[in-house]
N, C-alpha and C positions, 0 to 999 in steps of 0.2 A: 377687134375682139372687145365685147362689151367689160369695162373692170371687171363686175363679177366673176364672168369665166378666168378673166388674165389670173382674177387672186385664186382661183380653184388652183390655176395650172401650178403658179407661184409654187403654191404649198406642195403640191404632188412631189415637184422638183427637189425643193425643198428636202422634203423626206428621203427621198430618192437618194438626193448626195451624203445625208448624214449616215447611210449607213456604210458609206466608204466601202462600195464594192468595187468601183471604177474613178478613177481619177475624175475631178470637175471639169474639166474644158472637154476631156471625150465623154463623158456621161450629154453635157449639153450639146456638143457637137455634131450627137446621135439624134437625141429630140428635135434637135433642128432640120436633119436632115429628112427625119422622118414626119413632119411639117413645115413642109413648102412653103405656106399658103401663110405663115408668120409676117407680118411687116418688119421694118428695121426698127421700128422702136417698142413691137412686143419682144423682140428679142432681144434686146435691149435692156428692156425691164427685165426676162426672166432672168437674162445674165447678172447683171447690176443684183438684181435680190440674193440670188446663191451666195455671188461672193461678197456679199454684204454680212448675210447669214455665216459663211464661215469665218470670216475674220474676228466676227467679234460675239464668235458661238458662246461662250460662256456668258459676258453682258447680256445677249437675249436670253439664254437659257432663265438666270435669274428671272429676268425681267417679266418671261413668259408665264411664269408660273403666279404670275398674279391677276393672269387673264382668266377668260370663260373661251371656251372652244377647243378644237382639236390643235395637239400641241405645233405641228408643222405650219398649221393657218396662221397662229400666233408669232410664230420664227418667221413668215412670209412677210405678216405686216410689217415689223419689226423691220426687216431690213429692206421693204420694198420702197422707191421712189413716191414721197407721197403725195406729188398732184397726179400722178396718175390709180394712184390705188383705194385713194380716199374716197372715194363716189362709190367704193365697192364695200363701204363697212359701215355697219348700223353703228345705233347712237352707242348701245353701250363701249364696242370695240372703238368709235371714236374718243370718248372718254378715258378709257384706258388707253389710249395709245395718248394721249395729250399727258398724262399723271408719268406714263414712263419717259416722254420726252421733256419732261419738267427735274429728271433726276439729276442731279450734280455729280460728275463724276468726282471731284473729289472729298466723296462723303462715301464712294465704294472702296469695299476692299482690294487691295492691290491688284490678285487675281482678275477681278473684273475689269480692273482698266488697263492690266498688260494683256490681257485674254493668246496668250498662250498657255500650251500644258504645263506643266508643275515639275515636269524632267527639262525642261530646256530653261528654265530660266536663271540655275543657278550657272551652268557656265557662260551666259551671255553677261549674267553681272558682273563675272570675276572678269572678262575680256574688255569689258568697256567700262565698268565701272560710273559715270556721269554720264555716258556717251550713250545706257540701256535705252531713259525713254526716250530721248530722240532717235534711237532705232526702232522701238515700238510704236511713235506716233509716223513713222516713217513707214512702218509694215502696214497699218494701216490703209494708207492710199493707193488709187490705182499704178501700178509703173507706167513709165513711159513710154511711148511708141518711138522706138527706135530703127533707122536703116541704116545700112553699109551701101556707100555706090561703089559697083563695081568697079575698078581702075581701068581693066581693059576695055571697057565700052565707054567710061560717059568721065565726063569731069566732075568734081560735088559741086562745083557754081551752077554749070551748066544743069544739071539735075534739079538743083537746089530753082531755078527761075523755071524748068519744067514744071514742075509742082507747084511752085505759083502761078502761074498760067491755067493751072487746071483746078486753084483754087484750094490750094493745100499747103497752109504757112508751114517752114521745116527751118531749123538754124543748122548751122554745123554745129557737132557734139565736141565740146570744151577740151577733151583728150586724145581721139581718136581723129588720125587724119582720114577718113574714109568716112566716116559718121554724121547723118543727118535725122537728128531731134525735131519730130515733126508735132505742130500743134491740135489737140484734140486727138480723136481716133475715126477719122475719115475711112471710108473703105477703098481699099487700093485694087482690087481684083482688078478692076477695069481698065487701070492705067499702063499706059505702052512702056512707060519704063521698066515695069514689073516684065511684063508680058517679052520686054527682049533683054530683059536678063542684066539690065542695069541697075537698080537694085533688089537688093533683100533684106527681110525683116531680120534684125539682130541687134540684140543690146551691147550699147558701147561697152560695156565690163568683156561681153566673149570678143568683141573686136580686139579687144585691147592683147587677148590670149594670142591671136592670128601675130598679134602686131611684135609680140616679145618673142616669140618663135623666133623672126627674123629671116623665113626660108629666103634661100636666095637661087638665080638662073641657074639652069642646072645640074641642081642639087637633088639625091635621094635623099624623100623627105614619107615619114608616116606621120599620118592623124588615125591613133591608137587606136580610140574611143568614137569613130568618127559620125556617130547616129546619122539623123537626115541630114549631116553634109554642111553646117553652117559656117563653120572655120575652117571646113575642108575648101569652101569655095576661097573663102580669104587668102588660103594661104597659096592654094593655085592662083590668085591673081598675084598676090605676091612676088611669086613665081617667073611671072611674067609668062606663064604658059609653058613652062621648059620645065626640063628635069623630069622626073619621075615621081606622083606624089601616090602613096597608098591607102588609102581608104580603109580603113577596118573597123569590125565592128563585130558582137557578139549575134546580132541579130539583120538576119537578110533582110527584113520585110523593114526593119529601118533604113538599110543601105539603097531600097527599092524607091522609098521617099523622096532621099535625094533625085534619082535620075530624071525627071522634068525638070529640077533647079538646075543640077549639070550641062543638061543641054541647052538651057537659056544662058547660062555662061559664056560659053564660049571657048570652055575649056576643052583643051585634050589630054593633057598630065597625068591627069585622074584617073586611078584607077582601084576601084573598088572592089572590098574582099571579105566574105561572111566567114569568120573563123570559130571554133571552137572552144579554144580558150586563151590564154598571154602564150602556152609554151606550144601553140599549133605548129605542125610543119612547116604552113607557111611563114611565120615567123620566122621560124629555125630557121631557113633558108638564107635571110637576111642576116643574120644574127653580125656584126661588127661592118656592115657593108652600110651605114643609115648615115647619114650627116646631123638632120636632125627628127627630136619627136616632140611630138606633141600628145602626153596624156590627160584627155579632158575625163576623171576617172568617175562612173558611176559615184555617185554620193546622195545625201541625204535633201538635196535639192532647197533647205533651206533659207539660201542667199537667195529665193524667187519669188517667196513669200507673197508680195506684193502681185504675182500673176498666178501664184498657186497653193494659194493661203490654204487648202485641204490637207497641204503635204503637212503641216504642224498637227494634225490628228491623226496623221498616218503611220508620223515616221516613231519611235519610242529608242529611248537611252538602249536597250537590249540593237535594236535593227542599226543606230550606228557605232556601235561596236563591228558587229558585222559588216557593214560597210568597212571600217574602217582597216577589218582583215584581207580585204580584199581588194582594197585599195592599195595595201601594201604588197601584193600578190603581183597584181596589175604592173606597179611600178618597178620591184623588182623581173618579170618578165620581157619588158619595151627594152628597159635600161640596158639588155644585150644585143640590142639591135646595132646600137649605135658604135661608130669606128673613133679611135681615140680624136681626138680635140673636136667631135660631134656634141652637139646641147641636144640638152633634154628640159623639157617645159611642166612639170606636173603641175595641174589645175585641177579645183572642184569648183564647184556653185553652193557650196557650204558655208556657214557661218561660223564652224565649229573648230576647234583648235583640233579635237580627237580625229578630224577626217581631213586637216592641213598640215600644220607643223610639226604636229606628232608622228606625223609619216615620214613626212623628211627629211625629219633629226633620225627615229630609226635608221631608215633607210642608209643615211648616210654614213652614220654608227657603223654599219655593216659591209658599205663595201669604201674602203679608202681610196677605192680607184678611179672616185666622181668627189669634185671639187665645187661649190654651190656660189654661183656667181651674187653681184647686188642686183637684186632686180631696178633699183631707183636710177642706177648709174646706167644699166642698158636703154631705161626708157630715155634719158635726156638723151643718151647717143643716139637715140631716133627720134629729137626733139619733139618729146611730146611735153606739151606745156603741164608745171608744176609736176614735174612727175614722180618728185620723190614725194610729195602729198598724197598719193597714190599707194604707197608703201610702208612696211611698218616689219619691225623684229633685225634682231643679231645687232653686231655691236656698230653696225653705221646706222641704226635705226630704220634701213629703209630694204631690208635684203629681204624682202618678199613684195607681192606685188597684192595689198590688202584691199579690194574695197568692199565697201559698207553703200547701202541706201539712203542714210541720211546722213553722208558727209558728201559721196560724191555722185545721187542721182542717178546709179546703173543699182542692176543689180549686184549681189554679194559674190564676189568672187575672190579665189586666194589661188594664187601663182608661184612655185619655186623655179627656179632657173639651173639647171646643174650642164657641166661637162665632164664629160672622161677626161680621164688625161694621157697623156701622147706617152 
């Protein structure tokens, strides 16, 4: 495609996403599908430009408005790759786009060089305090392409020199025994590891979720929350294929996702269930028969930033509140699954204390019948290197399971660990 058209498409897209009617990755995932006939590196670029554009929407916003043209075209160049877009812009747009790449960012106002909304940034300062901009120059960058090898099929060496051989550098990921951090973002569709179920895409932060569970052979085990199935597979290999593991989820057509991942598995444990709400019958059924759970709870998706920089226009101080009552909903409903000295795991992909600890401490305020284990001290017990670095809060410093993007490389995830008691 000649530039000119690429920067037409750019900008359409562009517009497209800003009005936040569809999430970015399926808004693009649609376009793409409904043009074939795209190369790997037009798609490439339209990708790269969107979320170029949304990350650092307010810097272009400013920035645009000192251009000539239609506002979307201006937000395209702006964020589009520019040896490929440059051939596509007359003298003046090259001009201006040279004065705006000549700006300093530290001569902008704060706003522009944190480019989140104005509701999220004061409890991100109270939580880190020195630690905000290197989580802001952290949200910036693309995340990394992470997989989990399956344990019942392959070894991570042996995976790990598969993928080299097919020309695809990966290291093991630094905390996650299962985890291999692969270099660039190569396309895997085609590779026979994928294709038999040896691995799959997953960031070491939700590895880490599968990995504090600790399900064991078996064991009756639910995955709450279980969308398309990513720590459901974990924790069936975990498993070791045995026990009984439950699938749930509010939504069928997510549960439906999974089933080509399932069946490249190799699993049979699994068993998947579209409910209607935390108190379904099916539930009830189980209610004190569970050993353990695992709630990955709907939340404000903010710990993904880096793969879904949209969500910080999407989500608003009112929507995690909401979240946050519902998350408490959630966990009180699972938490009667489970039969006395059963763990319970509640997790989000949240940055936010209002949709992690604040639940917790509720939660546990309320029922004195769950005891809240150290998440630092279960990770060493499953020697995961540094693992109370991993951790953070209560009075050993490490009784939750914290991470952040620019301290340890995954996405944001936050973990509490609780039991019943016998």
């Amino acid at each position: 495609m000649h530039p000119k058209a690429l920067l037409d498409v750019c900008a359409e897209l562009v517009r497209l996403t800003l009005r936040f009617e569809h999430p970015a990755d399926a808004l693009l995932a649609r376009f793409f599908r409904a043009h074939r006939g795209l190369g790997p590196r037009e798609r490439a670029t339209l990708a790269e430009t969107v979320y170029s554009v949304l990350r650092s929407k307010l810097l272009f916003e400013h920035l645009a408005a000192s251009g000539a043209g239609p506002g979307e075209r201006r937000l395209a160049i702006l964020g589009g790759p520019r040896d490929f877009l440059m051939p596509a812009l007359n003298a003046q747009e090259k001009c201006w786009l040279a004065q705006c790449d000549a700006a300093r960012p530290d001569d902008l106002p704060q706003a522009l060089r944190h480019n989140l909304p104005e509701w999220l940034v004061p409890p991100l300062e109270v939580q880190l305090a020195e630690g905000f901009w290197p989580l802001v120059h952290s949200l910036a960058q693309s995340a990394t392409l992470d997989l989990r090898v399956n344990a019942l099929r392959d070894k991570r060496r042996a995976v790990q020199e598969e993928l080299a051989a097919a020309g695809i550098a990966a290291s093991p990921t630094p905390y996650s025994p299962w985890g291999l951090r692969v270099t660039g973002k190569p396309a895997l569709g085609r590779l026979d590891a994928l294709a038999r179920g040896a691995i799959e895409v997953q960031d070491e932060g939700s590895q880490l979720l599968a990995l504090l569970l600790d399900a064991r052979r078996g064991e009756m085990v639910v995955d709450f929350c279980a969308g398309a199935g990513g720590k459901t597979l974990a924790i069936g290999a975990s498993m070791r294929n045995t026990g009984r593991l439950y699938a749930f989820d509010l939504s069928a057509h997510r549960l439906d996702a999974m089933k080509p991942r399932l069946a490249r598995s190799g699993l049979s444990n699994v068993h998947p269930a579209a409910i209607a709400h935390e108190r379904d019958e099916r539930v009830g059924r189980l209610a004190g028969k569970i050993d353990r759970v695992l709630i990955d709870a709907p939340c404000s998706g903010l710990g993904t930033l880096r793969r879904n920089p949209d969500l910080k226009w999407r989500q608003s101080a009112a929507t995690v509140r909401e979240l946050a009552a519902r998350q408490a909903s959630i966990l009180d409903g699972a938490a009667r699954l489970l039969k006395p000295g059963g763990r319970l795991v509640y997790a989000t992909c949240s940055l936010l204390r209002e949709e992690n600890e604040a639940v917790v401490e509720a939660f546990g305020a309320a029922h004195p019948d769950f005891a809240w284990l150290d998440a630092g001290e279960l990770l060493e017990r499953l020697r995961v290197e540094r693992a109370r670095s991993l951790c953070s809060g209560g009075a050993s410093g490490s009784a939750y399971l914290r991470l952040w993007p620019h301290l340890h490389q995954t996405d944001g995830f936050f973990a509490a660990v609780g039991v019943r008691k016998g």
